[in-house]
N, CA, C and O of each residue as an XYZ file, in Angstrom:
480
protein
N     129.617    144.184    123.025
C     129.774    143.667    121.683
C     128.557    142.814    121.363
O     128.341    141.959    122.221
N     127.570    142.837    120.177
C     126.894    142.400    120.026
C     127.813    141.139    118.855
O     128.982    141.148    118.469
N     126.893    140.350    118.624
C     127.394    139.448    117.513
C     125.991    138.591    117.155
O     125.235    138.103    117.996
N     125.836    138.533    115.716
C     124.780    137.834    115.209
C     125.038    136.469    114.735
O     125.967    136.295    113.946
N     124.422    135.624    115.070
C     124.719    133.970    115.168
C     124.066    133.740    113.470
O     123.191    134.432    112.949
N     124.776    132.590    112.861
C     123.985    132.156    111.629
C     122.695    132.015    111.869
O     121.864    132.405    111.049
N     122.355    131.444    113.019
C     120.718    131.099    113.047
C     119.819    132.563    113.582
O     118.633    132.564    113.911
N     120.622    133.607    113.563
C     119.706    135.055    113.522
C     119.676    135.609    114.889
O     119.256    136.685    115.316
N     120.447    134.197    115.695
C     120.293    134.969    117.164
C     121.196    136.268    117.507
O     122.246    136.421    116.883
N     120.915    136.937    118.209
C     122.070    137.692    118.854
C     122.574    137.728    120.237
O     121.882    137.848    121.248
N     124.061    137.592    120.161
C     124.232    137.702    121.783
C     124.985    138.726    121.854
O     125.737    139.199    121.001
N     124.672    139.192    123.327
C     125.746    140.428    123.592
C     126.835    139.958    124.741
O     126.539    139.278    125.723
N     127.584    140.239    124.562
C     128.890    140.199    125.806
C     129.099    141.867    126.101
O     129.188    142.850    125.365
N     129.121    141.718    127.142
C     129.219    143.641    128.083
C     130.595    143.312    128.726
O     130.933    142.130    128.785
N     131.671    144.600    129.368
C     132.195    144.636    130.319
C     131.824    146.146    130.599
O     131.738    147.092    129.815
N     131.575    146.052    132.360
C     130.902    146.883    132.967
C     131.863    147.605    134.598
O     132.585    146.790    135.172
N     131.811    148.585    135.000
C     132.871    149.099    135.577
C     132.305    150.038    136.609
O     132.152    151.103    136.010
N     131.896    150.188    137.933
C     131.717    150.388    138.965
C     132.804    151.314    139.106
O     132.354    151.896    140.093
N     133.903    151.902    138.873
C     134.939    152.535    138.876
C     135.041    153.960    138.437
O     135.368    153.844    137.256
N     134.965    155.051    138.659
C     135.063    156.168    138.199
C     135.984    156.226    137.092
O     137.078    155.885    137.543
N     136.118    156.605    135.340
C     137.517    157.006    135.073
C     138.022    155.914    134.137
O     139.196    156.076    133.802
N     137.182    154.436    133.446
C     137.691    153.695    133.119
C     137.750    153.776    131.512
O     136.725    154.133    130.932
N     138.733    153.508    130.875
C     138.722    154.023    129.460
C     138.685    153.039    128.757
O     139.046    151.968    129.246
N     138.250    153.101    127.431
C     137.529    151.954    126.280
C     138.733    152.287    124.791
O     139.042    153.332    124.219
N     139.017    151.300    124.653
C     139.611    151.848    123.354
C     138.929    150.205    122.431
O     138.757    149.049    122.819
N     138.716    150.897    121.135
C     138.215    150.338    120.308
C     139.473    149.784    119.102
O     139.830    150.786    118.483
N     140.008    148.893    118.744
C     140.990    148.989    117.518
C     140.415    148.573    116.369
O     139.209    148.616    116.129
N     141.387    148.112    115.554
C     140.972    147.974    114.132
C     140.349    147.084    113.569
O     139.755    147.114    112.490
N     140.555    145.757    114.757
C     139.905    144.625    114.557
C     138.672    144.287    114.742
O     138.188    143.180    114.506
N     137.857    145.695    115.383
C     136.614    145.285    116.551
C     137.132    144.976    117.971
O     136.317    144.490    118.756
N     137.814    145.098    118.199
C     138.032    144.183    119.760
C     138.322    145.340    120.464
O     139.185    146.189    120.240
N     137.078    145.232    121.785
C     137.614    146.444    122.742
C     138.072    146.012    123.742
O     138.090    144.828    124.078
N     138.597    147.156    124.469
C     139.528    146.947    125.567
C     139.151    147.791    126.741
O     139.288    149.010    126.639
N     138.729    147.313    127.752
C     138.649    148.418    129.011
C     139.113    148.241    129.855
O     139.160    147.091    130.292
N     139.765    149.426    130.600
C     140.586    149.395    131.745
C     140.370    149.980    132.417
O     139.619    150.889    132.064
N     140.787    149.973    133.804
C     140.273    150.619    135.149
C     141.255    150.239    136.210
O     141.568    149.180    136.753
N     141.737    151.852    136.337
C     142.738    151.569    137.494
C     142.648    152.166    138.673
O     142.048    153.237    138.761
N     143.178    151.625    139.667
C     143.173    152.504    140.609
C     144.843    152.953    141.174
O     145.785    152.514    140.513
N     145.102    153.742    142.280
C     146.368    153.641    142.589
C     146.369    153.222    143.963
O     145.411    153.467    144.697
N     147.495    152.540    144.394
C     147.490    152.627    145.815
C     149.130    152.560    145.949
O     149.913    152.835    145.040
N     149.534    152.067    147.485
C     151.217    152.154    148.072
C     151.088    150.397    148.549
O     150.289    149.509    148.848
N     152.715    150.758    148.325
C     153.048    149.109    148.834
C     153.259    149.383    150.339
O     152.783    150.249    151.074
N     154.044    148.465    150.545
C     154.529    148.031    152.633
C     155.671    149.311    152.098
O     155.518    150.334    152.765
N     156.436    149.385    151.350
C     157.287    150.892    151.150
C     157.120    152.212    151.147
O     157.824    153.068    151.683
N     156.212    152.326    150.554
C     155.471    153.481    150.240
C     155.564    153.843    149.158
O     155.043    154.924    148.881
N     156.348    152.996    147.994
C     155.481    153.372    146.467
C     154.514    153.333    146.076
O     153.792    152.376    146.355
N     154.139    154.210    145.377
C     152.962    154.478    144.814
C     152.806    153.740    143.552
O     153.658    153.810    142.666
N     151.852    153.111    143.459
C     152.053    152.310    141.824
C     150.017    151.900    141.301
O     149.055    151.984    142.064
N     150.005    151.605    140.232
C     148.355    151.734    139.640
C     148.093    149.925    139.364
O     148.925    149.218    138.795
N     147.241    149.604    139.714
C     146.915    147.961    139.679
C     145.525    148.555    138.645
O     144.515    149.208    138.908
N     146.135    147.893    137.258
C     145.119    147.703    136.673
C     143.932    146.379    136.059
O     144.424    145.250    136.067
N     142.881    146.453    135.700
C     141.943    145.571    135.716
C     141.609    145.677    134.145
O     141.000    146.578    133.569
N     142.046    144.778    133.737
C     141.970    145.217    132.309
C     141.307    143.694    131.246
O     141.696    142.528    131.190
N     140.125    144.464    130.502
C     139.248    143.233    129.926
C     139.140    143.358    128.542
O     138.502    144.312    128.097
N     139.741    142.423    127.668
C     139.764    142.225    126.240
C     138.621    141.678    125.695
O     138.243    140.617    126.192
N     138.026    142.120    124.854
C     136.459    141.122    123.924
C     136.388    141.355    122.652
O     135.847    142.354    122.177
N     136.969    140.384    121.949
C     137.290    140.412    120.315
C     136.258    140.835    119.701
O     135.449    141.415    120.426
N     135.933    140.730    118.345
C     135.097    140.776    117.647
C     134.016    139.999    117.396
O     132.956    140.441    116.954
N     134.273    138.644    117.706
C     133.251    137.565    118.166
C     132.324    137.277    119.619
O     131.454    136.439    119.857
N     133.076    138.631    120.666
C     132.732    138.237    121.476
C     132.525    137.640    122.693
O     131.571    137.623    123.471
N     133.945    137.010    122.693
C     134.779    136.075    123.421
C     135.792    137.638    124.298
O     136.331    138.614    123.776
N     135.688    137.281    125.545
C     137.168    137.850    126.553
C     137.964    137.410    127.031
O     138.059    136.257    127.450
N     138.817    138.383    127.068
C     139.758    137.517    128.392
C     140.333    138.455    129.196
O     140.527    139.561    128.691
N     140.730    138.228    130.607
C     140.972    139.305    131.424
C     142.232    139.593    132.030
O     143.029    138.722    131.681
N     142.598    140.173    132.552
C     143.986    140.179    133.710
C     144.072    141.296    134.162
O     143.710    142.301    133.549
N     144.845    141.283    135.957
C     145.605    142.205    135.987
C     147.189    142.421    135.926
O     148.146    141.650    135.866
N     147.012    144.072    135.975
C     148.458    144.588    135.547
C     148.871    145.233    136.775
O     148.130    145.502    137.720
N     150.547    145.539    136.655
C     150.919    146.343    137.963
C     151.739    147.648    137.120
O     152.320    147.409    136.061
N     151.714    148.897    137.655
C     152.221    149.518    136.829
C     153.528    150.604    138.336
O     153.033    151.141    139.326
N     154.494    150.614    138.146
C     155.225    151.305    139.160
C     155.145    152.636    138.883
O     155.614    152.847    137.764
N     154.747    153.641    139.426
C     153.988    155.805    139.211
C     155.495    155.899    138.483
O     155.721    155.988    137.276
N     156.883    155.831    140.075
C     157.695    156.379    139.374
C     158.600    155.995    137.903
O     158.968    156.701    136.964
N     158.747    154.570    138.202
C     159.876    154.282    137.160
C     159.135    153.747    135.853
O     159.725    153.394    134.832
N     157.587    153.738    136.057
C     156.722    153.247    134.677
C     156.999    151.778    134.101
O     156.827    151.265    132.996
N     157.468    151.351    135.246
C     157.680    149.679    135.319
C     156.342    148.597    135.283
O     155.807    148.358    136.366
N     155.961    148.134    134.408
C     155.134    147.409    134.431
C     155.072    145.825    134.188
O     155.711    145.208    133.336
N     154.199    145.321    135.082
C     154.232    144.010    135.281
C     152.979    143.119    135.073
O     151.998    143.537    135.688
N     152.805    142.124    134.437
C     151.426    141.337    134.267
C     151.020    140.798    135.903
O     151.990    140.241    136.416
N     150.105    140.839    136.581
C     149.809    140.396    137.698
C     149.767    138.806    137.573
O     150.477    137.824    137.787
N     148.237    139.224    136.999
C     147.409    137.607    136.701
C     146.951    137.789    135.892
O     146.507    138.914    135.662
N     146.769    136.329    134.676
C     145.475    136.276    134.142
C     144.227    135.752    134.395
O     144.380    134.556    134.146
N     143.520    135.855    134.608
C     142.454    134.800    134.662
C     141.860    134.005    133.884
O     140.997    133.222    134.282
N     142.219    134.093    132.743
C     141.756    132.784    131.598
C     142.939    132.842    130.434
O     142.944    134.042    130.161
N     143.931    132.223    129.607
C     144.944    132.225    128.686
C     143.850    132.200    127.716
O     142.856    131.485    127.591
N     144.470    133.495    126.871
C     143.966    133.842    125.717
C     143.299    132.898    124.269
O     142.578    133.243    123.334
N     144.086    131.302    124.724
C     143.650    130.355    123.817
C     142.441    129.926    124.516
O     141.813    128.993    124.015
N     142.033    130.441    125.556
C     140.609    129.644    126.013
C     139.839    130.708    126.379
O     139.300    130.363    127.431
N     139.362    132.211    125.989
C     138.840    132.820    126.300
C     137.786    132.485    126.575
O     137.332    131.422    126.152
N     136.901    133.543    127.597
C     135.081    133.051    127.726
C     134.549    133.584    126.572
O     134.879    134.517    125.838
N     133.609    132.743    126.579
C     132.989    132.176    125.170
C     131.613    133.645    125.249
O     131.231    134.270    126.239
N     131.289    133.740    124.159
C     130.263    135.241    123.760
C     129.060    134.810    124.904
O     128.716    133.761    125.448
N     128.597    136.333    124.949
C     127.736    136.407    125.575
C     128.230    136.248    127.692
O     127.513    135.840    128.606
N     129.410    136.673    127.732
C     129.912    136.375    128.697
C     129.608    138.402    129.262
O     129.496    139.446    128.618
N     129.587    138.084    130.610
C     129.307    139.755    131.209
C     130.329    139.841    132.431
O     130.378    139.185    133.472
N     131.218    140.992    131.891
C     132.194    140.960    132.902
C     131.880    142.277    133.737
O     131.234    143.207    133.252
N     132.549    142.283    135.436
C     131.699    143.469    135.806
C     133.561    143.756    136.717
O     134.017    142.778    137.309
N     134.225    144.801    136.709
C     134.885    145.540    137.329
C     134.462    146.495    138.624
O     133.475    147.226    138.705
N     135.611    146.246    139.712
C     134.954    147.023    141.060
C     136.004    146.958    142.168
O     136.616    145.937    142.481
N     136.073    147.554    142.443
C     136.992    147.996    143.324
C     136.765    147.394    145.209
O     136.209    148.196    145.959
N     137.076    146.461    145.607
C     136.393    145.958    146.847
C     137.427    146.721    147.838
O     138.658    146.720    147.866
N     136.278    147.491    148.787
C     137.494    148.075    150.335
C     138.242    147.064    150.809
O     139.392    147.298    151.182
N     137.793    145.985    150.858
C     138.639    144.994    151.876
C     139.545    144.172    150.754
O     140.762    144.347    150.812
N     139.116    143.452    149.928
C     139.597    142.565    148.934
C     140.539    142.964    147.884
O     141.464    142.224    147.550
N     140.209    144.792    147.042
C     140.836    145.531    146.200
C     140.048    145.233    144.828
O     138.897    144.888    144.561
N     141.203    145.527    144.087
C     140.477    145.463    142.658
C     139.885    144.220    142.080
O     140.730    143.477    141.580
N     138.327    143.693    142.004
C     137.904    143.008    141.510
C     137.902    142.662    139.776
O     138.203    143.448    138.877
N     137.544    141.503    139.673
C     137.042    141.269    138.206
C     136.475    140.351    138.077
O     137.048    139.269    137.954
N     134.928    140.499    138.060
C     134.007    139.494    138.033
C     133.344    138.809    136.657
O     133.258    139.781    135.906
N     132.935    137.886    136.080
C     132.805    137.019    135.247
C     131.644    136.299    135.032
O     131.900    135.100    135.144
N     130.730    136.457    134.828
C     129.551    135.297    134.286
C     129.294    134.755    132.676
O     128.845    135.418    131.742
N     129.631    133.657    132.676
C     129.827    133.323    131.506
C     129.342    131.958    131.102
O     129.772    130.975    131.706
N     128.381    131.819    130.014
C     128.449    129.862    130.012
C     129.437    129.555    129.267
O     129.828    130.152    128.264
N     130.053    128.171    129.980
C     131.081    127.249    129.724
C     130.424    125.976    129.055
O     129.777    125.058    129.559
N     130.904    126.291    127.421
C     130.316    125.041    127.125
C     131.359    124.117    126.238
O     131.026    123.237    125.445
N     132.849    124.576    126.599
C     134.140    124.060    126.235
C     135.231    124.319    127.445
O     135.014    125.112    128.362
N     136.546    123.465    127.303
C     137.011    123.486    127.849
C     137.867    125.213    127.876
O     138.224    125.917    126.931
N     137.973    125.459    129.489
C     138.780    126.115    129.083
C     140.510    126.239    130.250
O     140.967    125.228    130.784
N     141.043    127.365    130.375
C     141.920    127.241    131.148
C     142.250    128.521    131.971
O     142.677    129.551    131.450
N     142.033    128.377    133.199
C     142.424    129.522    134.018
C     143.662    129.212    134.763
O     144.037    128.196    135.348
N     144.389    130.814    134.505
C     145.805    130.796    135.061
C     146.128    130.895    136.509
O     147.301    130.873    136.882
């Protein structure tokens, strides 16, 4: 998302995805959305999709979380967020998605903080 500042600057905010397969949807407001899932099994052996999913309005600003989604019964659950939507990261923030062998689904963040904000 680019965004042009009164004083002519421009900043861009990216989210970026290391992930084979991750889909973008654009809505009505400007604000896109990308997601990236993967699947894996619990200690049971359900199968279920942990998604990584990154919001960036029209200004610029994101916010992130993951989701849990159950294959069979399509049960879905908010994991985490990482920042409440009243304190999103502020424009010009670059988020990068990735899948770690040991750790799992990442969601990484560089952003300047030049207000308060709040992580969940």
């Amino acid at each position: 998302v680019s965004v042009k500042k009164a004083n002519g600057e421009t900043i861009v905010s990216k989210a970026t995805s290391k992930i084979p397969g991750a889909q973008t949807n654009i809505d009505s407001s400007g604000a896109i959305t990308t997601t990236v899932k993967v699947i894996k099994t619990d200690e049971n052996g359900v199968a279920f999709e942990v998604k990584a999913v990154t919001k960036t309005d029209s200004k610029g600003e994101a916010i992130t979380r993951f989701e849990r989604v159950n294959i069979t019964t399509g049960e879905s659950e908010e994991l985490d967020k990482t920042i409440t939507e009243e304190t999103p990261f502020e424009e010009g923030n670059e988020v990068e998605v990735e899948d770690n062998p040991i750790e799992g689904l990442q969601i990484k963040v560089n952003a300047k903080i030049t207000r308060d904000i709040v992580v969940e």
